[in-house]
C-alpha atoms as a printed R data frame, in Angstrom:
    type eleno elety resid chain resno       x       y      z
1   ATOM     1    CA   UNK     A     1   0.000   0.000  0.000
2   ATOM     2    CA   UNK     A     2   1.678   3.150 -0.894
3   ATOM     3    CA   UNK     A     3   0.446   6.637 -0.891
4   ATOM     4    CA   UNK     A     4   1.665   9.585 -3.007
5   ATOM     5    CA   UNK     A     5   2.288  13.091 -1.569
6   ATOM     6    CA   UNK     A     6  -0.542  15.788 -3.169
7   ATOM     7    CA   UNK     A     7   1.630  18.198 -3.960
8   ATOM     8    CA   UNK     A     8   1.463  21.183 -6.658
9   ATOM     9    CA   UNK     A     9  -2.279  19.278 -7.161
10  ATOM    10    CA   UNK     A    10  -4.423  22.521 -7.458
11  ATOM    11    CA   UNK     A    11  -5.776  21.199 -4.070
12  ATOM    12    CA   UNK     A    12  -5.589  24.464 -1.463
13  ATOM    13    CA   UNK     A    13  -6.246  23.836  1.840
14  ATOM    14    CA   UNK     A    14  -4.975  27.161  3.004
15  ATOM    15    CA   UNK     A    15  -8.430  28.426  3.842
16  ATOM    16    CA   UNK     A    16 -10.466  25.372  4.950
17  ATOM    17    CA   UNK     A    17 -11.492  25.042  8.461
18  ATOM    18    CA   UNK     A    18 -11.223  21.583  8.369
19  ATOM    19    CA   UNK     A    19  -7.781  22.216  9.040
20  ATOM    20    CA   UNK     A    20  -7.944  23.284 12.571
21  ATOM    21    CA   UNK     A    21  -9.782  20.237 13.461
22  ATOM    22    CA   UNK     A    22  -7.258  18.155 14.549
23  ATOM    23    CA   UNK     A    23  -9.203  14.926 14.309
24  ATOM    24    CA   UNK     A    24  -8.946  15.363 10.429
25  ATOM    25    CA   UNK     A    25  -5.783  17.186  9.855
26  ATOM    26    CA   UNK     A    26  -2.514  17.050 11.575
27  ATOM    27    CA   UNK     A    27   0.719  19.136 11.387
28  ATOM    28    CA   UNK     A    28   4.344  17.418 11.079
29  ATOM    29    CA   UNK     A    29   4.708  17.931 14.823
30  ATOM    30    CA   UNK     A    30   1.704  16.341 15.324
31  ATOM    31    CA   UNK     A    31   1.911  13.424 13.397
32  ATOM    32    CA   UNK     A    32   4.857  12.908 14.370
33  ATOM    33    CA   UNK     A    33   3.745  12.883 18.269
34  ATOM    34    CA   UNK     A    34   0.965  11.061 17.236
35  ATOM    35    CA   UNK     A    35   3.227   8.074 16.131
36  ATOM    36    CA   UNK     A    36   6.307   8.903 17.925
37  ATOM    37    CA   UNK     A    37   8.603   8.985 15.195
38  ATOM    38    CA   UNK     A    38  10.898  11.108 13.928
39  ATOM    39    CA   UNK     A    39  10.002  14.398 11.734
40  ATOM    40    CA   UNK     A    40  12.611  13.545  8.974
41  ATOM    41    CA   UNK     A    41  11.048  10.094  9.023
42  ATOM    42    CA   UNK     A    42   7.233  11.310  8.023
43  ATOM    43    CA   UNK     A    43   8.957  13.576  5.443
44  ATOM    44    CA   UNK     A    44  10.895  10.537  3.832
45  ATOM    45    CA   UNK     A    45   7.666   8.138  3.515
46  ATOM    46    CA   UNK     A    46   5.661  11.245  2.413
47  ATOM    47    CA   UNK     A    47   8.258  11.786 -0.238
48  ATOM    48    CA   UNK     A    48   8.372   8.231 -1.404
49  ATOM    49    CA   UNK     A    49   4.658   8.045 -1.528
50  ATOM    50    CA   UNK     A    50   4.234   5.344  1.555
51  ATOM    51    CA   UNK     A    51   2.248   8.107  3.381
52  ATOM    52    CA   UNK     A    52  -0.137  10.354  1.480
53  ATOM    53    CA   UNK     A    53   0.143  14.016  2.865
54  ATOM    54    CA   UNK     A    54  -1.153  17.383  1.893
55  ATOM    55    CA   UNK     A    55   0.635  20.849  0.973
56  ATOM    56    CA   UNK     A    56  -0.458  23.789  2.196
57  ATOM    57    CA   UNK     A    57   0.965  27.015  1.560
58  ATOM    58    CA   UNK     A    58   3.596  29.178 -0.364
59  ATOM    59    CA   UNK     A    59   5.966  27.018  1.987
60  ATOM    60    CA   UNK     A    60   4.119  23.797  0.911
61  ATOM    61    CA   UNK     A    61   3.935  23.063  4.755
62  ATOM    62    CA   UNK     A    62   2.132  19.043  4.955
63  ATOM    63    CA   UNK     A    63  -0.593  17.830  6.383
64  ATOM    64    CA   UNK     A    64  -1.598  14.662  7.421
65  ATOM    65    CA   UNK     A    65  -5.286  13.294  7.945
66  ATOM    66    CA   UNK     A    66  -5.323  11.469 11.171
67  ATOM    67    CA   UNK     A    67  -6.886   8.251  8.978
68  ATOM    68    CA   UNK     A    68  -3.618   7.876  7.123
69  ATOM    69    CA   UNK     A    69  -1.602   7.732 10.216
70  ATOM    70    CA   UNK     A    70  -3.307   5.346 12.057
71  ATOM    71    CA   UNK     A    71  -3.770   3.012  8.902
72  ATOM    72    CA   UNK     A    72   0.090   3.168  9.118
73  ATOM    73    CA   UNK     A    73   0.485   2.671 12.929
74  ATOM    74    CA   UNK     A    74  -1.312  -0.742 12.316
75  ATOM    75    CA   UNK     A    75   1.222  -1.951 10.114
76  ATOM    76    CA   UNK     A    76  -0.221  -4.315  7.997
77  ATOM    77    CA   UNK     A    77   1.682  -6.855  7.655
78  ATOM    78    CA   UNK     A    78   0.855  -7.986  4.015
79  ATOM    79    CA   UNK     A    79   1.792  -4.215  3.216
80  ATOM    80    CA   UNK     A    80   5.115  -2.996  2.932
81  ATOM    81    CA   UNK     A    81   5.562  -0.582  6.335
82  ATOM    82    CA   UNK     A    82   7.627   2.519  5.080
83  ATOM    83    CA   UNK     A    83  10.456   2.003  7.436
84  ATOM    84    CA   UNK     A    84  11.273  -1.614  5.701
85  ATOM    85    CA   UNK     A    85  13.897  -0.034  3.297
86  ATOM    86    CA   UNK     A    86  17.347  -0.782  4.691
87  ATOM    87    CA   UNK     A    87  19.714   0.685  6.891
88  ATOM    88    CA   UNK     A    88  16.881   1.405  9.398
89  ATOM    89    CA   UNK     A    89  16.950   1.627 13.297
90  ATOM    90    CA   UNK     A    90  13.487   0.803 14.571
91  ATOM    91    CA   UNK     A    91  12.343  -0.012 17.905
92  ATOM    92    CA   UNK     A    92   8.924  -1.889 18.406
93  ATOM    93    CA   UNK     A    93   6.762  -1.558 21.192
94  ATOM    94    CA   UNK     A    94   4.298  -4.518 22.371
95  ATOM    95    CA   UNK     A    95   2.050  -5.818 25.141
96  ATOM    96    CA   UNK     A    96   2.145  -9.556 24.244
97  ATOM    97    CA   UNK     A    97   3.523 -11.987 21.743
98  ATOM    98    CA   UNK     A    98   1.094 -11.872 19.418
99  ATOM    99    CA   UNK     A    99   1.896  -8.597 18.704
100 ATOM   100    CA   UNK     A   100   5.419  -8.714 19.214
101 ATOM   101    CA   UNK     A   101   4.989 -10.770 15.898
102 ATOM   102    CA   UNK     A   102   2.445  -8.691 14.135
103 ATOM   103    CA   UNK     A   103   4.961  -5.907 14.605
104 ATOM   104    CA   UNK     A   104   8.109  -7.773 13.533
105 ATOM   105    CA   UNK     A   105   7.097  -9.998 10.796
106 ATOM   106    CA   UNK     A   106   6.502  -7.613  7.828
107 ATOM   107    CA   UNK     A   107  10.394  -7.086  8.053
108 ATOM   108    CA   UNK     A   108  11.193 -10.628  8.561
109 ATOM   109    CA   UNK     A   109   9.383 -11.201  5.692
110 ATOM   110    CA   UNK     A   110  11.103  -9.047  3.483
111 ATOM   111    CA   UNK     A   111  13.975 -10.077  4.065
112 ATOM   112    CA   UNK     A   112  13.179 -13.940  2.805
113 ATOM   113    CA   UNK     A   113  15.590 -13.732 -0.074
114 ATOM   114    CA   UNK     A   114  18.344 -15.099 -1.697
115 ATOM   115    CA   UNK     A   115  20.641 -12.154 -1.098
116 ATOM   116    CA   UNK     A   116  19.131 -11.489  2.696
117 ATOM   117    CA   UNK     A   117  20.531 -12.888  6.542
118 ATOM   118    CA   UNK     A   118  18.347 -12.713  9.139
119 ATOM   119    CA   UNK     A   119  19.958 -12.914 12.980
120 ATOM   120    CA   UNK     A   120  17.430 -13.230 15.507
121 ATOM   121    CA   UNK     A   121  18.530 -12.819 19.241
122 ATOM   122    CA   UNK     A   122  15.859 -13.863 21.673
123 ATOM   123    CA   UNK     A   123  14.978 -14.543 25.310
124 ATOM   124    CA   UNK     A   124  13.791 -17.500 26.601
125 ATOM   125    CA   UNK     A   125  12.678 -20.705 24.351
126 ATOM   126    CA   UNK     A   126  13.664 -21.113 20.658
127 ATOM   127    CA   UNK     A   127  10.764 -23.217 20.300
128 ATOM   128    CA   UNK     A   128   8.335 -19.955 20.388
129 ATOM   129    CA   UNK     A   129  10.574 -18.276 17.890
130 ATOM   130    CA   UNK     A   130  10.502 -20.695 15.524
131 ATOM   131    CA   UNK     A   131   6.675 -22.017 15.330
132 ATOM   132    CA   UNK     A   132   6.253 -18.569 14.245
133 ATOM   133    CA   UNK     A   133   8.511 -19.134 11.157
134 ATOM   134    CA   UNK     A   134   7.020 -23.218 10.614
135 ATOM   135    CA   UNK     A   135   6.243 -24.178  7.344
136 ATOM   136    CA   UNK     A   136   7.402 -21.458  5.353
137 ATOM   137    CA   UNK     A   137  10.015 -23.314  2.138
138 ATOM   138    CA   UNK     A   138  11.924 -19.444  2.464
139 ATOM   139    CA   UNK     A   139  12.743 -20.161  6.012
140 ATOM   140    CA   UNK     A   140  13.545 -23.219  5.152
141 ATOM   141    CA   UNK     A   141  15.969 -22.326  2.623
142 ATOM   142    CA   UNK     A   142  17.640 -19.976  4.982
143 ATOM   143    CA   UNK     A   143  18.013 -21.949  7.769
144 ATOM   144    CA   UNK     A   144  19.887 -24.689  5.530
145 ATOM   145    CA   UNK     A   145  22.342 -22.092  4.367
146 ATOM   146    CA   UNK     A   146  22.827 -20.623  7.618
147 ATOM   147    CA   UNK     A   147  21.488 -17.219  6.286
148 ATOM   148    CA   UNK     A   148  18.661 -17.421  9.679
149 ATOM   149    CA   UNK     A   149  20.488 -17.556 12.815
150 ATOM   150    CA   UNK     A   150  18.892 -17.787 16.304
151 ATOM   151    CA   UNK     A   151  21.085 -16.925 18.881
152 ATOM   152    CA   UNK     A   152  20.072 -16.679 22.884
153 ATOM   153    CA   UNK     A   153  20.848 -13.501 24.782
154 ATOM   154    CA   UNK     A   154  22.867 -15.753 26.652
155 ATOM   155    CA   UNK     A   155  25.424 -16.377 23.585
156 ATOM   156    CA   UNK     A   156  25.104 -12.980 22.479
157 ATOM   157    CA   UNK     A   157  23.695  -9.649 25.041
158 ATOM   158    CA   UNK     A   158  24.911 -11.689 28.125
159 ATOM   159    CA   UNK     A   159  28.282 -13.336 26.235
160 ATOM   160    CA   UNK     A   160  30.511 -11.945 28.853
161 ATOM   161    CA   UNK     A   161  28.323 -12.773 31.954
162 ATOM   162    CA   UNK     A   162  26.922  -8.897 31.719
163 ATOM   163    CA   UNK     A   163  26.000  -6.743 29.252
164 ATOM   164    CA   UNK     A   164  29.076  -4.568 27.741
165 ATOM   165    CA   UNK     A   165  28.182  -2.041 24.861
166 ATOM   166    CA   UNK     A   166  31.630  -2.681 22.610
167 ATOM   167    CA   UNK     A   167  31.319  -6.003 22.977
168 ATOM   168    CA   UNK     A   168  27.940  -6.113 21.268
169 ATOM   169    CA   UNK     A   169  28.768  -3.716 18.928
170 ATOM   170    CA   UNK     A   170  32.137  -5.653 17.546
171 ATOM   171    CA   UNK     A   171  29.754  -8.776 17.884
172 ATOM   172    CA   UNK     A   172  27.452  -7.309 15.496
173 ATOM   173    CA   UNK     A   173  30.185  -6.098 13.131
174 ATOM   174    CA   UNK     A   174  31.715  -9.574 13.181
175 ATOM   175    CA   UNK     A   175  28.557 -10.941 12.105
176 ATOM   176    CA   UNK     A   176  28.033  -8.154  9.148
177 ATOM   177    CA   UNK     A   177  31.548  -8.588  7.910
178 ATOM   178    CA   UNK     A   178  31.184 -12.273  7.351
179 ATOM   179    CA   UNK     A   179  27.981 -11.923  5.547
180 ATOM   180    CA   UNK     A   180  29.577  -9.434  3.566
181 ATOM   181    CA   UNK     A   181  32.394 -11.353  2.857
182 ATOM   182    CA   UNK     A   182  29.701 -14.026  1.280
183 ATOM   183    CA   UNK     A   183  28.404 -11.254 -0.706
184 ATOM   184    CA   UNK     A   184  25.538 -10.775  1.151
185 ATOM   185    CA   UNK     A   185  24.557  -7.266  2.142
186 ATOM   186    CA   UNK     A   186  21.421  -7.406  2.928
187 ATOM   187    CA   UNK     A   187  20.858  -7.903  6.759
188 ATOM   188    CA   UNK     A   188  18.091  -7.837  9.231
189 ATOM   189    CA   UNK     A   189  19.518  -8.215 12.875
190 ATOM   190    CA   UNK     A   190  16.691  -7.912 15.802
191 ATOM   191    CA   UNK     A   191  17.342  -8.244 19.372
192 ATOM   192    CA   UNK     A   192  14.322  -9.138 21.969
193 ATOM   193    CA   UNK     A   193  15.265  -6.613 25.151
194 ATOM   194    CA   UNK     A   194  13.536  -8.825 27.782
195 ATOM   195    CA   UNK     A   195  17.034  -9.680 28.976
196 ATOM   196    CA   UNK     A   196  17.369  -6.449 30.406
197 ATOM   197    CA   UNK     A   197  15.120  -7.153 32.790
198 ATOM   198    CA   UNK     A   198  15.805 -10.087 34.365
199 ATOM   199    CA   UNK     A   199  19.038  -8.993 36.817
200 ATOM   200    CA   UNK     A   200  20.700  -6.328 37.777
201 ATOM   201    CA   UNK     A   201  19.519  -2.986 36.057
202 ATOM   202    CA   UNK     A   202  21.264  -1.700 33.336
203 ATOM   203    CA   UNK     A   203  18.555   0.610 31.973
204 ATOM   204    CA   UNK     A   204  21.414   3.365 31.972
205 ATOM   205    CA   UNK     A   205  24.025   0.983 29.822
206 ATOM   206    CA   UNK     A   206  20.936  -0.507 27.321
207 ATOM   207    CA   UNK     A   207  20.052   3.474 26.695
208 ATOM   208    CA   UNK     A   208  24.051   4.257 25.964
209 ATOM   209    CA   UNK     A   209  24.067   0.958 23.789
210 ATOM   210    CA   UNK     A   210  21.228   1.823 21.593
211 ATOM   211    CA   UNK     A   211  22.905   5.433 20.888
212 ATOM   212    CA   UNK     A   212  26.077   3.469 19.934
213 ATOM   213    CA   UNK     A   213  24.043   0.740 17.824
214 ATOM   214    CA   UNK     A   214  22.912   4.451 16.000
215 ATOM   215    CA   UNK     A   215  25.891   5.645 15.239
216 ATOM   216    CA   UNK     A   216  27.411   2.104 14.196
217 ATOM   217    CA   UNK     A   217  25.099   1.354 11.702
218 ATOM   218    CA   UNK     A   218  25.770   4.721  9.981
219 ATOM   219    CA   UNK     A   219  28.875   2.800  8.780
220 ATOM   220    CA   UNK     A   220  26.085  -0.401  7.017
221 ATOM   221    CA   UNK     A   221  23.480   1.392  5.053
222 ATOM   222    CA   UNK     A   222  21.918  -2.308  3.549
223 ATOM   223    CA   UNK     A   223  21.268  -3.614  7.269
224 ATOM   224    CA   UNK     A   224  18.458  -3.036  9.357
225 ATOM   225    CA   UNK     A   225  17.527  -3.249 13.359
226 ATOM   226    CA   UNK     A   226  14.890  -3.822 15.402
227 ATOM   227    CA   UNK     A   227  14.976  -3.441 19.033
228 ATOM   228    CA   UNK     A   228  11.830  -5.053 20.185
229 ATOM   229    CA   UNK     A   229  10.658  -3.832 24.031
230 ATOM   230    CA   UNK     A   230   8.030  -5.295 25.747
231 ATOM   231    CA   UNK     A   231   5.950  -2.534 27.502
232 ATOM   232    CA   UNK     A   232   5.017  -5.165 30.250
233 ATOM   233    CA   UNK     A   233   8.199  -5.876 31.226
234 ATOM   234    CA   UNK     A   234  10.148  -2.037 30.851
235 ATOM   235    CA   UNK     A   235   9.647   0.705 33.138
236 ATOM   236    CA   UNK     A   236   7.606   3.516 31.056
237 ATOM   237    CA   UNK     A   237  11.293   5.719 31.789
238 ATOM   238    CA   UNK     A   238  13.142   3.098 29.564
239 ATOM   239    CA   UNK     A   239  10.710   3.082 27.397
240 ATOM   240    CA   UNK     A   240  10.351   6.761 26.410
241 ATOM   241    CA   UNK     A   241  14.668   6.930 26.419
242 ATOM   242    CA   UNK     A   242  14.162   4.431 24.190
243 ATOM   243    CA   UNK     A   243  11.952   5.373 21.991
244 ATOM   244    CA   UNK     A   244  13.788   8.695 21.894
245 ATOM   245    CA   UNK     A   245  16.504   7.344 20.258
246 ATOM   246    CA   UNK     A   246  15.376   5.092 17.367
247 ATOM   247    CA   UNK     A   247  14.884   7.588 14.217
248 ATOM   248    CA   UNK     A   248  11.665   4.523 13.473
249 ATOM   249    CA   UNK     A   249   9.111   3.198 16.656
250 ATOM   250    CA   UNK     A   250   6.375   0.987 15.782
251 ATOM   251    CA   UNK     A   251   4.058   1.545 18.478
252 ATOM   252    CA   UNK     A   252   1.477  -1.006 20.017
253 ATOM   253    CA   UNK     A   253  -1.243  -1.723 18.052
254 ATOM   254    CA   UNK     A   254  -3.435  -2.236 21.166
């Protein structure tokens, strides 16, 4: 589902009340309260047509009908969610598994290709990871070639018997570089946080990692993030830092 911009369309909204009624139209700073991402993210799926918006103006200022945003908060997942193009950093918010998955899986999917890796870190079982990904042939194909890696916190967040930011980081580029290496560019790494949670707090050190992870994956435009937090299981404080510094956050559908 994609949705152009209406710009130089004839269509002035400059003088219709509508537009102070926020329930129908929104300003940047709105919308992008509304669905607590970034500005420069609404004006990059706006100007590649995955969010229609409207220009007002001699400035061409946009507008966005509340509608359109919240058809894009719920993330379809047999449409293509704007933030799916590579080299994003995207945190995902969720209340329960079911829609830890409903959030996750439109970028698993695309990334079930011949020229895609997938690395999954998660907490707790593998079984629950992978009955989400049973009886799909791509997986399949993947998982034969080693190109879909599950890896527990344990082995990977909690390697080093606590959590050390550039340890994770040069664990991540090791992983990269030997894709790479394959020829294979085009990565999806996702972490579940619950580990975070589970000892001694290190809200402080996860918030300082996930500023790193941003500035790290400046240097690996064709791979993509997600940071998926549970909104059970984090205090609202880690949370909003966290959300704060993801340029993309999926909210909870719920």
């Amino acid at each position: 589902m994609r949705r152009s911009c209406l710009a130089n369309t004839g269509i002035n909204l400059g003088n219709d009340t509508s537009m102070d009624d926020e329930n129908t139209f929104l300003t940047l700073s709105q919308a992008a309260a509304l669905l607590k991402v970034s500005k420069s993210s609404l004006r990059r799926w706006s100007n590649t047509g995955d969010l229609r918006c409207f220009r007002i103006g001699r400035r061409g200022e946009r507008r966005f009908r509340r509608d359109d945003l919240m058809a894009l908060a719920r993330v379809n997942p047999a449409d293509t969610a704007p933030s799916m193009q590579a080299g994003a950093h995207i945190c995902t918010n969720f209340r329960d598994r079911d829609e830890q998955w409903r959030l996750f899986q439109p970028y698993f999917n695309a990334h079930l290709h011949d020229d895609s890796a997938i690395v999954y870190l998660y907490e707790g079982s593998k079984d629950r990871i992978q009955a989400w990904f049973s009886n799909n042939p791509a997986v399949t194909r993947l998982t034969e070639t080693n190109r879909l890696r599950l890896i527990s916190s344990r082995d990977s967040y909690l390697r080093q018997q606590r959590f050390d930011t550039e340890w994770m980081l040069n664990f991540w580029k090791v992983i990269i570089e030997e894709f790479q290496n394959k020829n294979i560019h085009r990565l999806l790494l996702t972490g579940e946080m619950d580990w975070a949670t589970l000892g001694a707090p290190v809200s402080n050190q996860l918030i300082f990692y996930e500023k790193e992870l941003d500035q790290f994956l400046q240097n690996y435009p064709s791979v993509t993030v997600v940071c998926q937090y549970s909104l059970i299981d984090f205090p609202a404080t880690v949370i909003f830092d966290s959300m704060r510094l993801h340029p993309t956050v999926l909210p909870a559908m719920t």
